[in-house]
C-alpha positions in Angstrom: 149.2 -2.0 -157.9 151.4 -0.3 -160.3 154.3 -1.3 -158.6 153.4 -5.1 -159.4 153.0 -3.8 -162.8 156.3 -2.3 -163.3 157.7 -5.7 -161.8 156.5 -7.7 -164.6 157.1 -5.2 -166.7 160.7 -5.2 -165.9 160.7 -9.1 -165.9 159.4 -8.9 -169.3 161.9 -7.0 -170.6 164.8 -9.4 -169.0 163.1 -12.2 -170.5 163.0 -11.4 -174.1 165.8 -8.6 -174.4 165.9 -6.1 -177.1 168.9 -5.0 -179.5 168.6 -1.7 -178.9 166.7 0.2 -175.8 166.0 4.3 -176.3 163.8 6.2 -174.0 161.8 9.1 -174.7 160.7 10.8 -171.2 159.3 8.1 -169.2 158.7 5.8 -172.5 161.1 3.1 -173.4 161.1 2.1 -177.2 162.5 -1.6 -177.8 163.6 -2.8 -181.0 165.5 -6.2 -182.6 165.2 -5.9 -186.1 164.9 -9.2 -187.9 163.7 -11.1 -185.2 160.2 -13.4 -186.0 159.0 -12.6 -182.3 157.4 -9.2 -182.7 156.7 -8.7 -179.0 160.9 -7.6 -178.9 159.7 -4.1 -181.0 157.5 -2.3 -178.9 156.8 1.4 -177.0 156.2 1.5 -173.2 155.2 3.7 -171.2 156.9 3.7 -167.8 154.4 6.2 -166.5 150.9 6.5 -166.6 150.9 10.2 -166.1 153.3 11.0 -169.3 150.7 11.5 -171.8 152.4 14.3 -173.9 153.2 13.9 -177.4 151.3 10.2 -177.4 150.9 10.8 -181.6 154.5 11.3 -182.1 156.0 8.5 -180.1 153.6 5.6 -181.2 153.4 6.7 -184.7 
């Protein structure tokens, strides 16, 4: 099941690219300033299991 997940996941993130792509651990962080489609800013974790720090990277 999670490998279906990370597929659309990853088409997702093909679809509506982002200007700038960081990753934190297993967490990717997608930003477009500017842009009126707020989907392209967002925080995702890539794994499940990588729950330290969740405060930090989402606030």
């Amino acid at each position: 099941m999670l490998a279906i997940v990370r597929r659309y996941e990853a088409a997702g993130f093909r679809a509506w690219p982002a200007a700038a792509v960081h990753y934190d651990g297993t967490w990717v962080v997608r930003l477009t300033a500017g842009h009126p489609a707020k989907r392209l800013n967002s925080v995702n974790p890539l794994d499940p299991g990588d729950t330290q720090h969740i405060a930090d990277r989402i606030g």
